[in-house]
C-alpha positions in Angstrom: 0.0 0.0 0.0 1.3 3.9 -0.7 2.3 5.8 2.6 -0.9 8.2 2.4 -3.2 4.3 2.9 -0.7 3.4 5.3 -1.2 6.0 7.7 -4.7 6.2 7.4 -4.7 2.6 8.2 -2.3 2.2 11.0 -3.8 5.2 12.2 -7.2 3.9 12.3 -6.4 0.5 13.8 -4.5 1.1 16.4 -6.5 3.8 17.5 -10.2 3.9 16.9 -11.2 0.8 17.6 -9.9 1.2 21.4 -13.1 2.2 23.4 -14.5 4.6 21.6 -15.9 2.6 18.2 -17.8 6.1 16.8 -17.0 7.3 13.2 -16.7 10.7 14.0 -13.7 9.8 16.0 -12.4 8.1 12.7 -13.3 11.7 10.8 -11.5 13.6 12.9 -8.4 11.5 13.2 -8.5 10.8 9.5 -8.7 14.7 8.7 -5.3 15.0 11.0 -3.8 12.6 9.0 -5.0 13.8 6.0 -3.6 17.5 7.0 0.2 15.5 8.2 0.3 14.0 4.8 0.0 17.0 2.0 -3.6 16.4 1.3 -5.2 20.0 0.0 -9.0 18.3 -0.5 -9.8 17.2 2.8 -13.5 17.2 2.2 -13.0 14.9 -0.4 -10.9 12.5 1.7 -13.5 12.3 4.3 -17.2 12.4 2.1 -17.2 8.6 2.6 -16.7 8.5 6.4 -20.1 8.3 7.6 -20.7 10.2 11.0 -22.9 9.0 13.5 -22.4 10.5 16.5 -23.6 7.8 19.1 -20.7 9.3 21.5 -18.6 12.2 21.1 -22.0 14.1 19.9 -24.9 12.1 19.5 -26.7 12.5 16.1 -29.1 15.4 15.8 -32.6 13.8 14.6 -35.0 15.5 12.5 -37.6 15.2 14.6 -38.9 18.6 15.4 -38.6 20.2 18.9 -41.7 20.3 21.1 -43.9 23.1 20.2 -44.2 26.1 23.5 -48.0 26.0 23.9 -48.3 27.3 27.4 -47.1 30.1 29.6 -43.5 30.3 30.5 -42.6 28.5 33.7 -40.2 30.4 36.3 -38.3 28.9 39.1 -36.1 29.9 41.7 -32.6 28.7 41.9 -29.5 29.5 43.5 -28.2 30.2 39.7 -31.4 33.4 40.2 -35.0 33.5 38.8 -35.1 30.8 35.7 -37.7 31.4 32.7 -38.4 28.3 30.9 -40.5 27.3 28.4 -43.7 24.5 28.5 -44.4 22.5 25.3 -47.0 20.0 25.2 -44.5 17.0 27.0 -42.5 19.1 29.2 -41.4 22.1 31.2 -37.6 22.4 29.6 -35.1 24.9 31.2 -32.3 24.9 28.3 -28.5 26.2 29.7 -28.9 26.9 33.0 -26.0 28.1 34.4 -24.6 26.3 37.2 -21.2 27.3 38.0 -18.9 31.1 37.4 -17.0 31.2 33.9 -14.3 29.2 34.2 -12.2 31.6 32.3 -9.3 33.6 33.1 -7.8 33.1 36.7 -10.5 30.2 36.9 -9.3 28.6 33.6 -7.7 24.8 34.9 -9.3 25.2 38.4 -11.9 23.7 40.1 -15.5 25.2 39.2 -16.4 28.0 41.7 -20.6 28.5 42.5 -22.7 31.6 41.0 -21.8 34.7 43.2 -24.1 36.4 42.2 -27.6 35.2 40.8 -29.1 37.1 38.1 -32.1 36.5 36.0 -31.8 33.8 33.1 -33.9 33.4 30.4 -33.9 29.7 29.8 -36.8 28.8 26.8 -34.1 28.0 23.7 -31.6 25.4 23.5 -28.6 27.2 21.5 -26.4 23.8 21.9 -23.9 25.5 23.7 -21.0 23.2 24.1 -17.4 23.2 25.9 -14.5 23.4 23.8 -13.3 20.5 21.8 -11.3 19.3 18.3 -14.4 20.1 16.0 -13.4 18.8 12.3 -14.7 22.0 11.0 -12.4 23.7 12.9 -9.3 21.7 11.7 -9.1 23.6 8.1 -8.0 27.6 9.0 -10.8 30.3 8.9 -13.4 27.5 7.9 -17.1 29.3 8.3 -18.4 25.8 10.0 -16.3 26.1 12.3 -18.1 30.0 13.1 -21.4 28.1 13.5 -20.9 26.3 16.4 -21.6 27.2 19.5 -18.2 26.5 21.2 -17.2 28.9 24.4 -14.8 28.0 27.5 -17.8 29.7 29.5 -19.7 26.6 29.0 -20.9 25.0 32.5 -24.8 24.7 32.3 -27.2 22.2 32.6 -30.6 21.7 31.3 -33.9 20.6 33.3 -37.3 18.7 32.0 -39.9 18.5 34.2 -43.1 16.6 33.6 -46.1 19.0 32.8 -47.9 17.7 35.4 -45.5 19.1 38.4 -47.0 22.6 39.0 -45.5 24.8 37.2 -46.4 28.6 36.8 -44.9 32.2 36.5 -44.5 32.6 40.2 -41.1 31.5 41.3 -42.2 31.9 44.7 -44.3 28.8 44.3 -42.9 25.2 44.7 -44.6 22.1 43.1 -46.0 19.8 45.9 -44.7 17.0 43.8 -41.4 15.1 45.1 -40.6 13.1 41.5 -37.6 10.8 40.9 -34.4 12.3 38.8 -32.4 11.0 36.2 -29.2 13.1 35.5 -27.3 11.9 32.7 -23.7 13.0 32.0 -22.5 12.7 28.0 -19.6 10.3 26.8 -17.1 11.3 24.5 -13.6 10.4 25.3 -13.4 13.1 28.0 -12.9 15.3 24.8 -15.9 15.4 23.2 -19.8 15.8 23.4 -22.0 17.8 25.0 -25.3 17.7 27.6 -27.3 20.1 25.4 -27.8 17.6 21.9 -30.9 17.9 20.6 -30.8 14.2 21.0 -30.3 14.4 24.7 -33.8 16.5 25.1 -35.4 15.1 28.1 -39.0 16.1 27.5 -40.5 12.8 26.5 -38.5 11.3 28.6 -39.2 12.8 31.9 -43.1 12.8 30.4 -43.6 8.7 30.2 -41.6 7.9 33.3 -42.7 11.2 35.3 -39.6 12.3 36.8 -37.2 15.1 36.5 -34.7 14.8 33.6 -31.5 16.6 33.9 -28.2 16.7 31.5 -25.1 18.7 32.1 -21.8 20.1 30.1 -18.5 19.9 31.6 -15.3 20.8 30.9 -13.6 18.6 28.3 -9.7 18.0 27.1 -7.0 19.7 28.1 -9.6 22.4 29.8 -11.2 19.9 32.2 -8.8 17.5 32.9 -5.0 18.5 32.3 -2.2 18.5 35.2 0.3 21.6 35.4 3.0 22.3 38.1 5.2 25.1 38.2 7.4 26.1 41.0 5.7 29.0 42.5 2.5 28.5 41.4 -0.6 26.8 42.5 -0.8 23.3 40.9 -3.1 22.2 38.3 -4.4 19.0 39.8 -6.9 17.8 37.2 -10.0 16.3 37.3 -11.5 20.0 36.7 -14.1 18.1 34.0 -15.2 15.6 37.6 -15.5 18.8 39.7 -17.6 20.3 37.6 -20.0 17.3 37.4 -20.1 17.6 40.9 -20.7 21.1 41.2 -23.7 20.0 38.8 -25.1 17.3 41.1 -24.7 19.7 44.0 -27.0 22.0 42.6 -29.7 19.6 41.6 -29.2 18.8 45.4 -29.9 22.5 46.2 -32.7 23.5 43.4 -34.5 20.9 42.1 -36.9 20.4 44.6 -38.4 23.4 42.7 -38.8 22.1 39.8 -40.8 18.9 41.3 -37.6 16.6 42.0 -36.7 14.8 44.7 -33.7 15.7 46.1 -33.4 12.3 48.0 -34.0 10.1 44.5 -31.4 10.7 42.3 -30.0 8.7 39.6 -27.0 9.8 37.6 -26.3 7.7 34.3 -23.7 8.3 32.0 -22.5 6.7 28.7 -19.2 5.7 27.4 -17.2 8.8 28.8 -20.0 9.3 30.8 -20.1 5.8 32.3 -16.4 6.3 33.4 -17.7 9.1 35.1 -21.0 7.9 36.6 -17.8 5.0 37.6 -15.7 7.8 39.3 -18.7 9.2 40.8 -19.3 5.6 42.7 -15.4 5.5 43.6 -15.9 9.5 45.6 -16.4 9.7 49.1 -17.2 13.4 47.8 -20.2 12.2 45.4 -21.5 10.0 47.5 -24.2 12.2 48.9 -25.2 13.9 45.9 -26.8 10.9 44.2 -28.6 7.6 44.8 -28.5 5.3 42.7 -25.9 4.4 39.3 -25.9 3.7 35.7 -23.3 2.3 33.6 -23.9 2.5 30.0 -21.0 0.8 28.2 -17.9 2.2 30.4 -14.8 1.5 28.7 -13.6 -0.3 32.2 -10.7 -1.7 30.6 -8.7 1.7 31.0 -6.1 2.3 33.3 -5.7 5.7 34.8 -2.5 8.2 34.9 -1.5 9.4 38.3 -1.1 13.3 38.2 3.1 12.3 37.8 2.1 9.9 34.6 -0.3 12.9 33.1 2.3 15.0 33.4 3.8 13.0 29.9 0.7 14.3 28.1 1.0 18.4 29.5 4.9 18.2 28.6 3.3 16.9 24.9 0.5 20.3 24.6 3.3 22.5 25.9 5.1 21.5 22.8 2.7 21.1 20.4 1.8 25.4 21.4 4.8 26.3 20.9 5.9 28.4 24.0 8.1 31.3 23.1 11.2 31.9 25.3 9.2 35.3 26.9 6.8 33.2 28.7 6.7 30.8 31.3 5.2 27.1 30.8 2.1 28.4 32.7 2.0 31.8 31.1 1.4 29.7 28.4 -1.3 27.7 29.3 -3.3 30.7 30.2 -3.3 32.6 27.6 -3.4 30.0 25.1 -6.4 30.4 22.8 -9.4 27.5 23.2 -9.6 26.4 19.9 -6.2 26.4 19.2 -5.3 24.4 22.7 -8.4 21.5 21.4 -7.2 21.4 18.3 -3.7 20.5 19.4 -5.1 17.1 20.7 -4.3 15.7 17.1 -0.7 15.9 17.7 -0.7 14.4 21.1 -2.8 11.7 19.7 -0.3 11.0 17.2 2.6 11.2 19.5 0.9 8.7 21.6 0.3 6.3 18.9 4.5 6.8 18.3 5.2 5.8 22.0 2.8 2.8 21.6 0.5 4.4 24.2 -3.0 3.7 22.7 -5.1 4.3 25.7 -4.0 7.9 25.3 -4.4 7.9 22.2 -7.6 7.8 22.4 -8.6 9.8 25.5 -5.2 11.8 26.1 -6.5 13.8 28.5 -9.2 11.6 31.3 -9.3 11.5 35.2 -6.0 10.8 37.0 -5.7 8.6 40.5 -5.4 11.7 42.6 -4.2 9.6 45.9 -6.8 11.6 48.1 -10.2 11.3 46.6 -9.7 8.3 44.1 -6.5 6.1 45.7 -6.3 3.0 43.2 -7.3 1.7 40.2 -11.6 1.4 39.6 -11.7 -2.4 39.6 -9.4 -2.9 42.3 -11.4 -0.5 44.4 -14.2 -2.4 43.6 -12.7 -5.8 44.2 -11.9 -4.2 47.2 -15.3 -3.0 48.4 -13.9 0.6 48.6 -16.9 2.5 46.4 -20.2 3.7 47.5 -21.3 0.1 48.2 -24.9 0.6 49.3 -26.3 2.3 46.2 -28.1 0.6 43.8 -26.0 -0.1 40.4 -26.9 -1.1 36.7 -24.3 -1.6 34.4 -24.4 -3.4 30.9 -23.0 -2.7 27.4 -24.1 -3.4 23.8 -23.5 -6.7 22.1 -21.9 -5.6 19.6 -20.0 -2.8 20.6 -17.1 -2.5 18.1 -18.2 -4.6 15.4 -18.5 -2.1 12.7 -14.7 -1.3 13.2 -14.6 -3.5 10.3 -16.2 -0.9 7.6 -13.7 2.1 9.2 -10.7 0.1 7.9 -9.5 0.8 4.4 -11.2 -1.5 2.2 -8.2 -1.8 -0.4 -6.4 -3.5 3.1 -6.6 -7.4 2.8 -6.7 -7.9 6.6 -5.9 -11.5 7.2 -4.1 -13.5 10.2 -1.1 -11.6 10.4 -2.8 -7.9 9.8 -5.1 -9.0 12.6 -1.5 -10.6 15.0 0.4 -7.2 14.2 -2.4 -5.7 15.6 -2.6 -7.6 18.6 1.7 -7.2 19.1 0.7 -3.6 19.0 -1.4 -4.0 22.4 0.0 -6.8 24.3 3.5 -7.6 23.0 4.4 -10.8 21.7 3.5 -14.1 25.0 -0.3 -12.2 25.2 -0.2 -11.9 21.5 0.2 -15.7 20.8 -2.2 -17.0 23.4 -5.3 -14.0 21.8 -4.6 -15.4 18.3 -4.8 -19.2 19.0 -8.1 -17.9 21.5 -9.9 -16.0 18.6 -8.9 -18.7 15.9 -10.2 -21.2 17.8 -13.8 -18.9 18.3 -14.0 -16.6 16.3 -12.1 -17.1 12.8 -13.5 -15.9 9.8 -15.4 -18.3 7.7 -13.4 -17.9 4.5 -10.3 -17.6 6.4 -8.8 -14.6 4.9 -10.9 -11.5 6.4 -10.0 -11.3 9.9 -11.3 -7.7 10.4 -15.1 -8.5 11.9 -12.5 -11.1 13.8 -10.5 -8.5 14.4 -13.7 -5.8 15.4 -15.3 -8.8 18.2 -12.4 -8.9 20.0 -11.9 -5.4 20.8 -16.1 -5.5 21.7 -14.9 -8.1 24.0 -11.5 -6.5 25.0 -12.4 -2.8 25.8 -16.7 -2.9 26.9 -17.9 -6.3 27.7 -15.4 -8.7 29.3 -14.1 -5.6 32.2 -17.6 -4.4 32.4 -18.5 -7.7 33.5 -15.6 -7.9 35.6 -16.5 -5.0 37.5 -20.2 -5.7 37.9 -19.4 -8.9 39.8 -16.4 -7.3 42.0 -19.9 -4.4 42.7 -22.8 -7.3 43.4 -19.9 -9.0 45.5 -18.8 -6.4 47.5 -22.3 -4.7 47.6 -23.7 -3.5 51.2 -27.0 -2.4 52.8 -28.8 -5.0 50.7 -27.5 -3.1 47.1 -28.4 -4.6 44.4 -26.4 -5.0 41.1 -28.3 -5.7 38.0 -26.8 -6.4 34.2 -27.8 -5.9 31.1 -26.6 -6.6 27.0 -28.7 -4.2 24.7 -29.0 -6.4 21.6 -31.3 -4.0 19.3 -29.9 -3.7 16.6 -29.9 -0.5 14.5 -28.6 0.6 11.0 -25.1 1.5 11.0 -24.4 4.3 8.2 -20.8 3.3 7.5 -21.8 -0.1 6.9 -24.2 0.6 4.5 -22.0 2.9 2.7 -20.0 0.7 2.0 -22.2 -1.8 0.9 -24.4 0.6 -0.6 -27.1 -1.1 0.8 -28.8 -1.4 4.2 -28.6 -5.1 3.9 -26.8 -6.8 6.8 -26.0 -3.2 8.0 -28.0 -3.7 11.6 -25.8 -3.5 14.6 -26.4 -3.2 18.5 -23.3 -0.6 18.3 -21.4 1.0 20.9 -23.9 3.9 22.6 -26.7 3.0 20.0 -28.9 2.8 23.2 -28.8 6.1 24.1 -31.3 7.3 21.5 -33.6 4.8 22.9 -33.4 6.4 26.2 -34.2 9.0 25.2 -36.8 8.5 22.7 -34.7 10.5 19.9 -34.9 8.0 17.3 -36.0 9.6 14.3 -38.9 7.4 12.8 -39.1 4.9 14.8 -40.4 1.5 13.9 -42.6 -0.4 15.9 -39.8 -2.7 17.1 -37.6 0.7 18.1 -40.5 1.9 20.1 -40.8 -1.1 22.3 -37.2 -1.2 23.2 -37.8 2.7 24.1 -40.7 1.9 26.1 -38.8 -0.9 27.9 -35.4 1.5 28.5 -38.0 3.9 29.6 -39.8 1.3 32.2 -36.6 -0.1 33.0 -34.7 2.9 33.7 -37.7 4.7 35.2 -38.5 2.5 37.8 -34.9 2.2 39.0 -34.6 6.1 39.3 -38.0 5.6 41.5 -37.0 2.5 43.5 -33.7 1.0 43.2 -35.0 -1.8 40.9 -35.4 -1.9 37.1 -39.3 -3.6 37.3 -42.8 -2.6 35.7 -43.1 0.4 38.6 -44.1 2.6 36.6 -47.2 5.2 37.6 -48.8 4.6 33.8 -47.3 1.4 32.9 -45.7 1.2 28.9 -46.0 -2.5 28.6 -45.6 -5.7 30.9 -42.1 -6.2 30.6 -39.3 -9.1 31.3 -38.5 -9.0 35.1 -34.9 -8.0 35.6 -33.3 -9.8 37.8 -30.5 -9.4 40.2 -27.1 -9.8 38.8 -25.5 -12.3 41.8 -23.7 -15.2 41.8 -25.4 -18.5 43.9 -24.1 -17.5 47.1 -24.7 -14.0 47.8 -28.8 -15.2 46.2 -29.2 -17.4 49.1 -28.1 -14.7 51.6 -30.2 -12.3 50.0 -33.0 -14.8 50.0 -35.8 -14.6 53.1 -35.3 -16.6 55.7 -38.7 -18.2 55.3 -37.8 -19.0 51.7 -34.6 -20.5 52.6 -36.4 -23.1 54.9 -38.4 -23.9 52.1 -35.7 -24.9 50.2 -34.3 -27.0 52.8 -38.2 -28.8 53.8 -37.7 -29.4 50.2 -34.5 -30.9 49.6 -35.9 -33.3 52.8 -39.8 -33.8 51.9 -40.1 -33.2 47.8 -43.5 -35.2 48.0 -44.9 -31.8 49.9 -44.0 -29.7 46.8 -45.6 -32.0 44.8 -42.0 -32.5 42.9 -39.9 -35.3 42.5 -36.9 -33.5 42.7 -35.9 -30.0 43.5 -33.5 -28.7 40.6 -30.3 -26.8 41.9 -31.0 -23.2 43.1 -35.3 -23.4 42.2 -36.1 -21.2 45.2 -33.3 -19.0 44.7 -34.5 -15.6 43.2 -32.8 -15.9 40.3 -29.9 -18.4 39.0 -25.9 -17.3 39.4 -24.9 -14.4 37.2 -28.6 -13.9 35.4 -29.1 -10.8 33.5 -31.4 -9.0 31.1 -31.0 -8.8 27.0 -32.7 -5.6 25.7 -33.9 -6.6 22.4 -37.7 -6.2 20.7 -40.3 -7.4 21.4 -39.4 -8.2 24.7 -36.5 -8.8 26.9 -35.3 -12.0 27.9 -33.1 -13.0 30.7 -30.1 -15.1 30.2 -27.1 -16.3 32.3 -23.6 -16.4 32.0 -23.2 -14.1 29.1 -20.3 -14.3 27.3 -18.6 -16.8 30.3 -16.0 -18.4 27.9 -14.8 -15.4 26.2 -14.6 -13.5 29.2 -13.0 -16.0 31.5 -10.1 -15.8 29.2 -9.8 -12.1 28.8 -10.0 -12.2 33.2 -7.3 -14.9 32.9 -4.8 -12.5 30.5 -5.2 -9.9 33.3 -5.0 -6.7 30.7 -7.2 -5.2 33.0 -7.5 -6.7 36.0 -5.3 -8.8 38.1 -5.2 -12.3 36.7 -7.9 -15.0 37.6 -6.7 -18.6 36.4 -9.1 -20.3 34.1 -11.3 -22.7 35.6 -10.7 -26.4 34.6 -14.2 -26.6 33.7 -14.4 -23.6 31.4 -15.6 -25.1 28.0 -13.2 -24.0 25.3 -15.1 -23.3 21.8 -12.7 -25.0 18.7 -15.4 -24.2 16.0 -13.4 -23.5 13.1 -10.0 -24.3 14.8 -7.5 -26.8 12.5 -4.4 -24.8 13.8 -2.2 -26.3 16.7 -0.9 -24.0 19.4 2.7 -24.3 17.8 1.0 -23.3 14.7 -0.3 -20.4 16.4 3.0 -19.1 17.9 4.8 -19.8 14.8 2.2 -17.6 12.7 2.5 -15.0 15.6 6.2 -14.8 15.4 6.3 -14.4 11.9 4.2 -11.3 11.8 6.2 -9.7 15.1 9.2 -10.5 12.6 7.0 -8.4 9.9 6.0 -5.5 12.4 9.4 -5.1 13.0 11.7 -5.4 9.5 8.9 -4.4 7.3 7.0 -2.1 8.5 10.3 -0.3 10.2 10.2 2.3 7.7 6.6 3.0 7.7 7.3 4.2 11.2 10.1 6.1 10.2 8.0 7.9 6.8 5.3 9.1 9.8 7.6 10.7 12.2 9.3 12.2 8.9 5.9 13.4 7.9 5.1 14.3 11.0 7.7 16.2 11.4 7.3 18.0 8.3 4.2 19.6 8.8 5.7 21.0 12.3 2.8 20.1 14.6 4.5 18.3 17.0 
């Protein structure tokens, strides 16, 4: 292949794919490359990259915004007197502000309270976001770039109320009504996204499960979560982007009792990004009164995190890439750098990362660091450990098929067979992993004709970044859970129409995935033209998610029910159900073991009167859930057993091992593995070298 499909592949593999699987992430970095390698027609190079948002900035339907039909809504709030507007779902309060500027001498620092309340006019959504690497804003002086409502004063949230809490003009009266809360914090890499998509709008939302919807910006890249220190100054100490979610969560705790919430019922949620988050949130003795209950959509929980030392790696990498003249000092710098030009010089630390084989930083350079006071280890030793918030409530699950459309972000000229898919694996692990993941996914998960090893390729890193350590840290939570907790599970297996796939089809045939964040439009009800099946997996995320903000457990509790759906059940394993069991129903399991005639059975099957079999969970999918067990046991097992992301658990003798497909030996294996480390290294040696040169070139790092 020429350099220019060379470094748009490497690119691409060793970086997308890890946790973040959204094609605007592959838009982006392919526009950088684009720009290292001398390409003037950019929007040519990236008219066939299909965005679709799920993550960094989920999709903006065409379904028109609730019409205003009623009088304006005003409430009181430390923020001052808030006018809102009432459309025929909702009361919506767009951009609330919830924190001071964080500009200036508050740029890098932790969020500081309004001062001084003022009145806010609240009825219009502008999409006010924090500042990130927009594409648009890659090319100089590009007019798309002037469209979007980017500003570093960016810390609001927004508020839905149902339209039946009491809500009128006077903000000296408070609703009677004490309703549930949802607040749900955006993913995107910790660089990306924002709480005020179109796509995030709460009003239908907080209208069928009647409770308060609330979503929230924070501050994202090097703005919300980059370390500084500099003798004589105060240090940066990161985390800025986690302060200001609390900051958020603290003011629902003081306000939105005024907007009909219950202050004592609420539930933050988060996807991707905003999983890690909600995961942070769990880990803070600091957050742990602001909310009650969790949700986990699709956390990335494979990903180590940087002490504020280790970050330091990635600051010494901006400080660089802006160029600091002589006249000022490193922090000098940082202060007056411009915020644009400071996003947009993520694209050189992501490349410098992919140079130093760093991949997790490639992909979200700039994320929370292990402070040693608030959060003191890793998340899934803490929660191996039992040191989280123990007795909340906690859902977690992912989608089934995270990653799988990696496959159609690869180059299709690339002929991605078994040592394409080893050199990619040497890239991540080094070369004893390497050779025990090949012979694993050959044995599994090898591609029928042999040869295309990308969908191969795309399963494993589903498996490798969302499932396999969400699972792990699910049962470390519903093991270590206290107060009676409860941990529930769940795999959304809806599938929807990916666009990149059927791009490159150009068809819509076999282009249906249950895709990395895909589930998020169903929570919220944003799918634009929804079929039958779609609206029956929103109505379950709806009753599901509802009835957990309301009680702790994801059930048919909802006020005006949506359906009878599949009861969830608790995600335990055999011995922590039979302690959670009643006592009464524990004796009946024993009088039955002893006197089966008086249950009319002939035998009592292992764990019948338990609530629910070991490691049981939910599977979204239309028209109805279903529950299953063990989901994905094998797979996982093994990726527990590598210990990638968790301290090694051996395999179990028993574990089944799947050889569908398999006619290699293990020798074979290493041999084939060895050969393409042999590959990595002699021939593509001066592929490396042409990208530094390039990089170098073009001066942007």
């Amino acid at each position: 292949m020429d350099i220019q499909t060379a470094i748009i592949f490497c690119m691409l593999l060793c970086s997308v794919p890890l946790s973040r699987g959204d094609d605007t992430f592959a838009k982006a970095l392919s526009a950088m490359v684009s720009h290292l390698a001398g390409i003037s027609n950019i929007e040519e190079e990236l008219k066939n990259i299909i965005v679709r948002d799920d993550l960094v900035q989920i999709e903006e339907t065409e379904r028109a915004p609730p019409i205003s039909t009623y009088a304006n809504p005003m409430v009181t709030t430390t923020s001052g007197d808030v006018e809102g507007t009432t459309n025929e779902q909702a009361h919506a309060f767009y951009e609330i502000p919830y924190a001071e500027p964080p500009i200036g001498e508050l740029r890098f620092q932790p969020p500081v309270p309004i001062q001084n309340p003022r009145a806010i006019t609240a009825r219009r959504n502008r999409g006010l976001q924090c500042h990130q690497p927009e594409i648009a804003c890659v090319i100089p002086d590009n007019p798309l770039c002037q469209l979007i409502t980017m500003d570093e004063d960016c810390l609001v949230l927004s508020v839905y109320s149902p339209i039946s809490v009491n809500l009128t003009s006077d903000s000296s009266e408070q609703p009677s009504q004490q309703l549930p809360v949802l607040v749900y914090i955006h993913g995107g890499g910790f660089s990306y996204g924002r709480g005020t998509s179109s796509a995030l709008d709460g009003s239908e939302l907080a209208a069928v499960t009647n409770m308060v919807v609330v979503s929230i910006n924070y501050r994202l890249g090097a703005l919300g979560f980059l370390v500084h220190r500099q003798n004589g100054q105060p240090d940066i100490e990161g985390n800025q982007g986690l302060k200001d979610q609390q900051l958020a969560l603290q003011w629902v705790q003081d306000n939105i009792e005024n907007f009909g919430g219950d202050k004592n019922r609420v539930t933050i949620a988060g996807t991707s990004a905003g999983a890690q988050s909600v995961m942070f949130h769990t880990l803070s003795a600091v957050s742990k009164p602001l909310y009650n209950n969790a949700i986990q959509q699709s956390n990335p929980a494979v990903y180590p995190y940087q002490t504020p030392e280790e970050s330091i790696e990635v600051t010494n990498m901006l400080l660089t890439a802006l160029r600091c003249n002589e006249s000022l000092t490193e922090r000098e710098c940082l202060m007056t750098a411009e915020p644009t030009g400071m996003s947009l010089r993520q694209f050189s630390i992501m490349a410098r990362s992919f140079l130093t084989r760093d991949p997790m930083s490639m992909v979200e350079p700039y994320r929370p660091v292990i402070d040693g006071v608030e959060f003191t280890d890793q998340p899934l030793h803490l929660y191996r450990d039992g040191k989280w918030n123990s007795g909340k409530d906690m859902i977690v699950g992912v989608a089934t098929e995270e990653l799988h459309t990696i496959e159609y972000i690869l180059p299709p000229a690339l002929e991605y067979n078994k040592t394409i898919f080893a050199i990619a694996n040497y890239y991540l692990f080094g070369v004893g992993t390497t050779d025990k993941v090949v012979q694993k996914y050959e044995e599994s998960y090898a591609p029928n004709d042999g040869e295309n090893w990308a969908k191969t390729f795309s399963i494993e890193l589903s498996h490798l970044y969302f499932i396999c350590p969400s699972r792990a840290l699910a049962r470390y939570a519903s093991s270590t859970s206290t107060n009676s907790a409860k941990t529930y599970f769940y795999a959304d297996d809806h599938p929807v129409l990916d666009g990149t796939c059927a791009a490159r089809n150009q068809s819509t045939g076999d282009c249906y995935y249950s895709t990395h964040g895909s589930d998020v439009r169903y929570l919220f009800r944003s799918v634009n033209e929804p079929t039958s099946n779609d609206m029956l997996v929103e109505d379950q995320m709806s009753t599901y998610w509802g009835s957990f903000s309301r009680s702790g457990s994801p059930s048919n509790d909802l006020e005006t029910p949506l359906g009878d759906f599949t009861d969830w059940p608790i995600y335990t394993d055999e011995t922590n159900a039979a302690e959670e069991l009643p006592r009464h129903a524990r004796n009946l399991e024993i009088y039955a073991k002893f006197f089966p005639k008086l249950f009319e059975a002939d035998e009592l099957e292992p764990g019948e009167f338990l609530p629910n079999s070991p490691w049981e969970n939910i599977m979204i999918k239309a028209p109805n859930s279903e529950v299953i067990k063990d989901y994905e046991e094998d797979i996982c097992d093994f990726w527990d057993s590598v210990g990638y992301y968790m301290d090694p658990i051996p395999l179990p003798e028993t574990t089944t091992k799947s050889t569908t497909r398999s006619t290699t030996t293990e020798g074979a294996v290493e041999s084939t593995t060895s050969r393409a480390v042999t590959s990595f290294v002699s021939g593509h040696l001066s592929f490396m070298v042409a990208l530094i040169i390039f990089v170098l070139r073009r001066n942007i790092v």
